[in-house]
KOLKOLKE-720062 format. One record per residue (C-alpha): residue in three letters; x, y, z. Coordinates in nm, 2 decimals. Layout:
<milos>
 rest      u      v      w
  ALA      X      Y      Z
...
</milos>
This chain:
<milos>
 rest      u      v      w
  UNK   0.60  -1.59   0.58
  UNK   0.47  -1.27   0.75
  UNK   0.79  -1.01   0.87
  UNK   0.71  -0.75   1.16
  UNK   0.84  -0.41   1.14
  UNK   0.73  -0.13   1.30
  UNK   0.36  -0.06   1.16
  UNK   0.46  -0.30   0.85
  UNK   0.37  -0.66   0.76
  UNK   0.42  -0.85   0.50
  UNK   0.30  -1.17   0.40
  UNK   0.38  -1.35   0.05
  UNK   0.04  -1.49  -0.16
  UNK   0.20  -1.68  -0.43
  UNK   0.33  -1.44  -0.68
  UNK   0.17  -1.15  -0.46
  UNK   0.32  -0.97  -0.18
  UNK   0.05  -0.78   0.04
  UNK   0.16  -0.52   0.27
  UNK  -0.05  -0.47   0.56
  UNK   0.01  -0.15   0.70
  UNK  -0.15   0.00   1.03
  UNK  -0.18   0.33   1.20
  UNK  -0.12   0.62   1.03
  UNK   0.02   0.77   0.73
  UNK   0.10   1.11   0.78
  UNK   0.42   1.32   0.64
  UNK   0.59   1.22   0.97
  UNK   0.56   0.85   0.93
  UNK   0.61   0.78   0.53
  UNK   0.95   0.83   0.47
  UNK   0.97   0.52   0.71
  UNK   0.70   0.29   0.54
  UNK   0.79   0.40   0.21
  UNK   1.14   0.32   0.26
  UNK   1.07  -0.02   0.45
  UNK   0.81  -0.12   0.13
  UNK   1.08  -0.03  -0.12
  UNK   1.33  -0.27   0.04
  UNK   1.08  -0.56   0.01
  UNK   0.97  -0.51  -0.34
  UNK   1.34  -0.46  -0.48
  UNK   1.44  -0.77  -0.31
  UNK   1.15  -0.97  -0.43
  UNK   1.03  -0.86  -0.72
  UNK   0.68  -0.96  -0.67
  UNK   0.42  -0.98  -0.96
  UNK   0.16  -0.80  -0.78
  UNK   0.16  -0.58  -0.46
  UNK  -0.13  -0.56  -0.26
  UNK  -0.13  -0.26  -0.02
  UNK  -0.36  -0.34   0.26
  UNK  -0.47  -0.04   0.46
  UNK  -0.79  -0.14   0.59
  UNK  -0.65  -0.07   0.96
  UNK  -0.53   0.29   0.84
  UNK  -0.72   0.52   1.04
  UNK  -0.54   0.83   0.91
  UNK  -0.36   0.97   0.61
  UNK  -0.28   1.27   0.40
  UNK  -0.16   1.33   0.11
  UNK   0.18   1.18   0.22
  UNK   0.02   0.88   0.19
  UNK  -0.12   0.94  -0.15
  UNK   0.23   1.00  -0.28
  UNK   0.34   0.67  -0.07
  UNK   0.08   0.51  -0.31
  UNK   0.14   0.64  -0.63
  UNK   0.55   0.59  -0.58
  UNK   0.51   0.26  -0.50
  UNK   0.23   0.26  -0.83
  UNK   0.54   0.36  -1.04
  UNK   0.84   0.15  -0.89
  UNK   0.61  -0.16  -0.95
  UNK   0.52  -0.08  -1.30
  UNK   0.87   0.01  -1.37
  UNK   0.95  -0.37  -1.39
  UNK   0.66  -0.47  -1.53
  UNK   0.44  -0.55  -1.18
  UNK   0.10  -0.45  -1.04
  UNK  -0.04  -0.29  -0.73
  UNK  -0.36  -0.24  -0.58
  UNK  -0.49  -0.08  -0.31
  UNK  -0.67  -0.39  -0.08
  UNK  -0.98  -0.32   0.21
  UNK  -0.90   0.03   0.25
  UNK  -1.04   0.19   0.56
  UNK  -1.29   0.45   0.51
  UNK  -1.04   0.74   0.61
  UNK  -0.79   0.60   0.30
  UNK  -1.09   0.57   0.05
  UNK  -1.23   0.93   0.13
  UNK  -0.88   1.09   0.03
  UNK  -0.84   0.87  -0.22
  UNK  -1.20   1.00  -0.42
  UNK  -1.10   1.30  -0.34
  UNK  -0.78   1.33  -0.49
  UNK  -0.96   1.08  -0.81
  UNK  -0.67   0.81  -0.74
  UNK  -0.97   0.50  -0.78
  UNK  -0.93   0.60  -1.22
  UNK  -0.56   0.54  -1.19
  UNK  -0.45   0.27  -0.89
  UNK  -0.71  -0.07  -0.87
  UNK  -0.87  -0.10  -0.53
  UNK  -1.01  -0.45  -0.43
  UNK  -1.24  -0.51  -0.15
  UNK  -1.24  -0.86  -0.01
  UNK  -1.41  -0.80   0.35
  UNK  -1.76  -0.76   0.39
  UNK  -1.89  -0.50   0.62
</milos>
């Protein structure tokens, strides 16, 4: 089952729910996709989250916060989350800011 909203998908994976997000994450736009990916988690519950954000061409450190909230919500009932395919624009901030020690990040597609 994959919902449409805005720059949001979702599609359940078993006990996973991955969260395709697209665009950009910028202070303008998180409240929005932080807000929309809060919904979805309290509803379901899921075991794992997968935030997939290989088609994320931009994001500051709004989006780092969007990462590490969603981090702590998850692991406040016991889930995981990962950071799936991340575009080259997400991974560089990410480094920079040493989130890859702290938040698992899976890469599935080849390049």
């Amino acid at each position: 089952m994959i919902k449409k909203g805005g720059q949001i998908t979702y599609e359940k994976r078993g006990d996973a729910l991955v969260v395709h997000v697209c665009g950009e994450i910028d202070h303008h736009s998180a409240v929005g996709v932080r807000t929309g990916i809060d919904d979805r988690i309290m509803a379901e519950r899921p075991t794992r989250v997968l935030l997939e954000l290989s088609a994320v061409d931009f994001m500051d450190s709004s989006g780092l916060g969007l990462i590490m909230g969603r981090f702590a919500l998850v692991k406040q009932y016991g889930g995981t989350l990962a950071v799936l395919d991340p575009s080259p624009a997400v991974m560089k901030i990410m480094k920079l800011a040493g989130m890859e020690r702290m938040v698992s990040i899976l890469k599935t597609k080849v390049k």
